[in-house]
C-alpha positions in Angstrom: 0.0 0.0 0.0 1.1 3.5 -1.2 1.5 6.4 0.9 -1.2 8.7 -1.0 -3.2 5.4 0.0 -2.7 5.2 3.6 -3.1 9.5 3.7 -6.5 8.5 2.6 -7.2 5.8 4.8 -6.4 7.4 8.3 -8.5 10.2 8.0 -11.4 7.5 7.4 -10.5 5.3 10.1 -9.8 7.9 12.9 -13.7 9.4 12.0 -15.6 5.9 12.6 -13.1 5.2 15.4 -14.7 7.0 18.2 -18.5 5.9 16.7 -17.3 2.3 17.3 -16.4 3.3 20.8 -19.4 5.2 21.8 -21.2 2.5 20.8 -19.4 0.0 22.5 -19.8 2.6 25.9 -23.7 3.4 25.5 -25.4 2.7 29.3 -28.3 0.4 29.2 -32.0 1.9 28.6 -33.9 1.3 31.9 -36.9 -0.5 30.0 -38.8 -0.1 33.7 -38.0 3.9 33.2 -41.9 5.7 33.4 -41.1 9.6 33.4 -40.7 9.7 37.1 -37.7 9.7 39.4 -37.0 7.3 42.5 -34.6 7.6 45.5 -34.3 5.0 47.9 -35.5 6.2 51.3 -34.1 4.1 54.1 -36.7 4.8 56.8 -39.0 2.3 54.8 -37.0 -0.3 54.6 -37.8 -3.5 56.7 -35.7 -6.7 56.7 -36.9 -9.9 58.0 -35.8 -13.3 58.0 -37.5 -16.8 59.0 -35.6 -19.6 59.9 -37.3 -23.6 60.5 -36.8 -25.5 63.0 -38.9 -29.2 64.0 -38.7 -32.2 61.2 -42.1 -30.5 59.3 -40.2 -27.2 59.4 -42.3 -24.9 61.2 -41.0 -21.1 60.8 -39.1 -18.5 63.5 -39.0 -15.1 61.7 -37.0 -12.0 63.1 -34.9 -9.1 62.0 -31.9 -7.6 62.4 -31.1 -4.0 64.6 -28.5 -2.7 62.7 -27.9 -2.8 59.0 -26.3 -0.1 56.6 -26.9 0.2 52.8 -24.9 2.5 50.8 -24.5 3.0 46.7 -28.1 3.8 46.1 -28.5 6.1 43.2 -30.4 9.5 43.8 -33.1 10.6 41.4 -33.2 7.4 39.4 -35.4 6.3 36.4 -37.0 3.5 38.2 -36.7 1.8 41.7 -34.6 -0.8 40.0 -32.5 1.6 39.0 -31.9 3.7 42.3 -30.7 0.0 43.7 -28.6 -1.4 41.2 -25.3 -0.3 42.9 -26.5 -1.1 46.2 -24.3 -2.7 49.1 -25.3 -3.7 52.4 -23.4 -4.5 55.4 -25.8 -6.6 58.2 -24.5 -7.1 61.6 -25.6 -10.8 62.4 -24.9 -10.3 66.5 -27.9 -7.8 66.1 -30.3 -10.4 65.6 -33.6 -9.7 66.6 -36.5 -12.3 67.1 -38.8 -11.0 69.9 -37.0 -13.4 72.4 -33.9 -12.1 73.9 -32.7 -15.3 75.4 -32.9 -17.0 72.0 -31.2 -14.0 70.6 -28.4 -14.0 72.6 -27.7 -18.4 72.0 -28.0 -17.5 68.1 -25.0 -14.3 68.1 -22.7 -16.4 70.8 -23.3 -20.1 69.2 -24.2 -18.7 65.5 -22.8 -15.9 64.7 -19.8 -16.0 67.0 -18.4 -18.9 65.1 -18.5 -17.4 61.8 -15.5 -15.4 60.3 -15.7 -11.1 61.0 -18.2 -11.7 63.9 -20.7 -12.9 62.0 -21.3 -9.5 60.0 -23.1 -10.3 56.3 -22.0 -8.3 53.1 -23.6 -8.1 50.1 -24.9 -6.2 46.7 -26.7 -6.1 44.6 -25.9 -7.6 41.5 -28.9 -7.4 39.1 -32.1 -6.1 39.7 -35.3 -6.7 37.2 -39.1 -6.2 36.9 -39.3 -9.8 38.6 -36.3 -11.4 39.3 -32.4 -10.5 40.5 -29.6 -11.7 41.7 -27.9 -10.4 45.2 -24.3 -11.2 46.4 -23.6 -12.2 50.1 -20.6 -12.5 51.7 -20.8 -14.5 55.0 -18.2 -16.6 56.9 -15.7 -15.8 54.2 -17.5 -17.2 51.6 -19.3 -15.5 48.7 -22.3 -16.5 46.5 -24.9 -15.2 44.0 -28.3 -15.6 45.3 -31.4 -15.4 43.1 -34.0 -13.2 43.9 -37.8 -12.7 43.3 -38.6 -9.1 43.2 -42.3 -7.9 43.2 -43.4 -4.3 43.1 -47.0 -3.2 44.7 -48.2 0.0 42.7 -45.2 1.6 41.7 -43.4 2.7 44.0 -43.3 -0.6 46.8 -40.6 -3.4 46.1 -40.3 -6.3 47.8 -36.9 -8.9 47.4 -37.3 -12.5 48.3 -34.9 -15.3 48.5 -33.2 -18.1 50.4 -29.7 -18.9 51.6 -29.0 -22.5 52.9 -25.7 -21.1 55.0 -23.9 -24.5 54.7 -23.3 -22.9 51.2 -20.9 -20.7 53.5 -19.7 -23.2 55.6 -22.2 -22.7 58.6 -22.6 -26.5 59.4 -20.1 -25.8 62.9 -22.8 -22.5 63.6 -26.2 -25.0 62.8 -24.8 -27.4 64.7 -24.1 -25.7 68.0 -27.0 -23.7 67.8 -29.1 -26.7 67.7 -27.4 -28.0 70.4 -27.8 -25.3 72.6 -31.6 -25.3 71.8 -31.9 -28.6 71.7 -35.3 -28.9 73.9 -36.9 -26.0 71.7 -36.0 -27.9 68.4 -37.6 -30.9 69.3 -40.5 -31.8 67.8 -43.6 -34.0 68.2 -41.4 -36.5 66.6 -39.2 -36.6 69.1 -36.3 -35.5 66.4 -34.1 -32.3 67.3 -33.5 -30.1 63.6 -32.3 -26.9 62.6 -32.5 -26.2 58.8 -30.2 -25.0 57.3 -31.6 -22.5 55.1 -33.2 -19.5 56.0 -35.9 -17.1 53.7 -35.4 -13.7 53.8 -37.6 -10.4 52.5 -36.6 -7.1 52.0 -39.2 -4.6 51.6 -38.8 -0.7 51.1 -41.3 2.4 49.6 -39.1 4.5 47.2 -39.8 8.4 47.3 -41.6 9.2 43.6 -41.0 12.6 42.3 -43.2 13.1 39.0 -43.4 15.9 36.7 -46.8 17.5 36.4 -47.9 15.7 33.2 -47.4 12.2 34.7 -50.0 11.1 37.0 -48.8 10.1 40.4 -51.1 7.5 42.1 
């Protein structure tokens, strides 16, 4: 190839360049996007978990006190948007189930074994009109956990799932809990159990700021 050739060619090459990587760049449309703009607004948010204890797995549901999320995106096209940088940081020891005796055997013989006190990271990972995926970091170990997500009227999401914590090498922390409410796990059956896997929901109201045109309801 000449040089009058390759004077010709550069010109043409350094003009599509940058189309090819603006292209390559473009963000994602927010398909769930209505007009309106969502923030996250943490006084909503409510976090519960049920555990199952007894052979026909009858539940035990609680909370947690203390919990911080952080990465939440201000002003966001939809509520799946304002949460899909999310992070969370759960401390386990916190655990809350209306019983403090029980409380206090599940953070000493359940979350006291576990690596970093028992405190549960996460993010969020995806986040769709039905489904997602959240990543938890417990006991050193870290997973993708599917997640259903359901919205009531526009503005209300609620984020289901399930853990079964001997995916993070809990069995030491089922066992000795179980052991140390032994006579409360037992069933009818006369069998002492502790599941291993636990449901969890996370339900929160995201602020809606609309323009005039859009109605609001």
């Amino acid at each position: 190839m000449n040089k009058l050739t390759n004077s010709l060619l550069l010109p043409v090459i350094l003009s599509v360049l940058p189309l090819v990587v603006h292209c390559g760049e473009q963000p994602p449309t927010d398909v769930l996007a209505d007009g309106c703009q969502y923030t996250y607004d943490p006084a909503t948010t409510e976090l519960k978990w049920t555990a199952f204890k007894f052979t026909d797995r009858v539940g035990v549901g609680g909370t947690f006190d203390e919990y911080q999320v952080s990465g939440t995106e201000a002003d966001a096209t939809s509520p799946q948007a304002a949460v899909r940088n999310l992070k969370f940081s759960i401390q386990g020891p916190t655990v809350n189930s209306d019983n403090p005796e029980r409380d206090a055997k599940i953070a000493g013989s359940y979350f006291g074994l576990m690596e970093n006190t028992g405190t549960i990271e996460g993010s969020v990972k995806s986040a769709g009109a039905d489904e997602g995926v959240v990543t938890i970091l417990m006991n050193g170990v870290e997973k993708d956990i599917p997640v259903t997500v359901e919205m009531s009227g526009v503005s209300q999401m609620k984020v289901s799932g399930n853990i079964d914590v001997n995916d993070f090498n809990a069995q030491e922390s089922v066992q000795k809990l179980n052991e140390v409410c032994s006579e409360k796990h037992t069933g009818e059956d006369g069998a002492s159990k502790l599941w291993p896997d636990v449901d969890f929901t996370i339900t929160t109201t995201f602020k809606r700021d609309c323009p005039d045109s859009i109605e609001t309801n």
